[in-house]
C-alpha positions in Angstrom: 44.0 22.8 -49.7 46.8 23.1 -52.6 47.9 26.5 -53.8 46.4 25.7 -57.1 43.4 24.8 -55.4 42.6 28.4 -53.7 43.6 30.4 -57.1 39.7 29.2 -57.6 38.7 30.1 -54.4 38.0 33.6 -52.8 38.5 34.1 -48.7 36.8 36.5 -46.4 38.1 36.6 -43.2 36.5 37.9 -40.1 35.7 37.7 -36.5 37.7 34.2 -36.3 35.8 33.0 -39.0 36.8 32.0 -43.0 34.0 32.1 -45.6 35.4 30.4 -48.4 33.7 31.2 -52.1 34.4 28.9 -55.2 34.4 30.9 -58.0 34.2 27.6 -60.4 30.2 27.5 -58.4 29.0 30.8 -58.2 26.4 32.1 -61.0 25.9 35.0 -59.4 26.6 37.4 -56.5 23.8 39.7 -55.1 24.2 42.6 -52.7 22.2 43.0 -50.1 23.1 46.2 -48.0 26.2 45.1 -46.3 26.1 41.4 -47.4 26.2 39.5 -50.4 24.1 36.4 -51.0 26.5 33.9 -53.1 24.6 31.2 -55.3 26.6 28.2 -56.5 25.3 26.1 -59.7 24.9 23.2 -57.6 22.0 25.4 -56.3 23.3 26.0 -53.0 22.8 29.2 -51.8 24.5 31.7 -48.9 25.4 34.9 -47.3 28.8 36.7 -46.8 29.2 39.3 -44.2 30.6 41.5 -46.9 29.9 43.8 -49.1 29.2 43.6 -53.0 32.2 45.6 -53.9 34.8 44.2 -51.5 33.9 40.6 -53.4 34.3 42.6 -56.6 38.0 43.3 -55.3 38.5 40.0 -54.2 37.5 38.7 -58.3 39.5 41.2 -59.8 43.1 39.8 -57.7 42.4 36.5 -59.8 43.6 36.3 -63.2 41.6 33.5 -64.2 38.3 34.7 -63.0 38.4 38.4 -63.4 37.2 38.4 -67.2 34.2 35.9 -66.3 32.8 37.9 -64.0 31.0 41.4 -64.6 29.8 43.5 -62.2 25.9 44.2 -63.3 24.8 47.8 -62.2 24.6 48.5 -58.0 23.1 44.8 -57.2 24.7 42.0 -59.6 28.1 39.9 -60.1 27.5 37.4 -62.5 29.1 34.7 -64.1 28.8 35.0 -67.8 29.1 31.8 -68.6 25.7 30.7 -66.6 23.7 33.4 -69.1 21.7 32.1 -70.9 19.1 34.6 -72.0 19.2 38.6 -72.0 15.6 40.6 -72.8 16.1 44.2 -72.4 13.0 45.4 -73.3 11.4 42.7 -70.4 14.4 44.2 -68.3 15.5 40.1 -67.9 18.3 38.4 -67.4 18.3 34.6 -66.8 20.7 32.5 -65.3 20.9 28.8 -64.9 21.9 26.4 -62.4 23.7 22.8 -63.0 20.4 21.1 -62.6 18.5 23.3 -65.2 16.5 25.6 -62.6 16.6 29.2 -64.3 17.3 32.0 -61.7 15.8 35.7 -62.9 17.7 38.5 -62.8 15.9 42.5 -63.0 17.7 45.0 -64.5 17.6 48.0 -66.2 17.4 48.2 -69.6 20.8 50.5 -69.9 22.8 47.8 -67.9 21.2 45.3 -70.1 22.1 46.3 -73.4 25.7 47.0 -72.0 25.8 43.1 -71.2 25.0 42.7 -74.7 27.3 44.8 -76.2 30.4 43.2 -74.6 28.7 39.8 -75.0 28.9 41.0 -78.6 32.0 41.9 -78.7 34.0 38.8 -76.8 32.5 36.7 -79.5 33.4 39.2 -82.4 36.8 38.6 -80.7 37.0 35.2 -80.5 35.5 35.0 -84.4 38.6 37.1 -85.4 41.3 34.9 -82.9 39.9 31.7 -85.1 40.3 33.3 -88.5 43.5 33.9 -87.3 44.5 30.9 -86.4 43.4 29.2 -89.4 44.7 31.3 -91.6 48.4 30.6 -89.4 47.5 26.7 -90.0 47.0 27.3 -93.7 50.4 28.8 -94.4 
């Protein structure tokens, strides 16, 4: 693997063994006591013998990556860019896969409306960064 290759790619070491994680895949990351289940887009789904916040780590060390993943109360990492749909007063979030196959997500309302709030305010960002740069263009 290039160098280039593995700044997408998160590594877990342990017991002579390498789990590898593409972070261009994943739509989510869900703990489960001292694992974490990984599912890719491509629907392919697996466990880590490690725990939700040592991934969380692992995300934050990669520049690319560390803004399109959140960290989603105690349970959740998900990739913002699979949501799809957010109903806090159902306590839903979905999620979808390459082939269209919607994954649901519980949560609680609180975390939900958080999600929504910084949803909201990434696209008030990128609203202002294209005024911007039109208005640069114009002059």
């Amino acid at each position: 693997m290039t160098l280039t290759c593995m700044q997408t790619k998160l590594c877990f070491g342990v017991y002579g063994e390498l789990y590898i994680v593409d972070l261009n895949q994943v739509i989510y990351f869900k703990a489960d006591d001292h694992y974490t289940h990984v599912c890719y887009a491509s629907g392919t789904h697996f466990m880590i013998p490690f725990g939700l916040s040592k991934v969380e780590e692992a995300i934050h060390e990669k520049p690319l990556f560390c803004k399109q993943f959140v960290r989603l109360g105690r349970t959740y990492i998900v990739n913002l860019g699979s949501v799809f749909h957010i109903n806090a007063v159902k306590q839903v979030l979905l999620v979808s896969d390459s082939h269209g196959v919607n994954h649901t997500i519980h949560l609680p309302k609180p975390v939900l409306r958080s999600l929504m709030g910084l949803i909201d305010e990434a696209v008030a960002q990128n609203n202002e960064r294209k005024i911007t740069n039109e208005k640069a263009t114009k002059n």
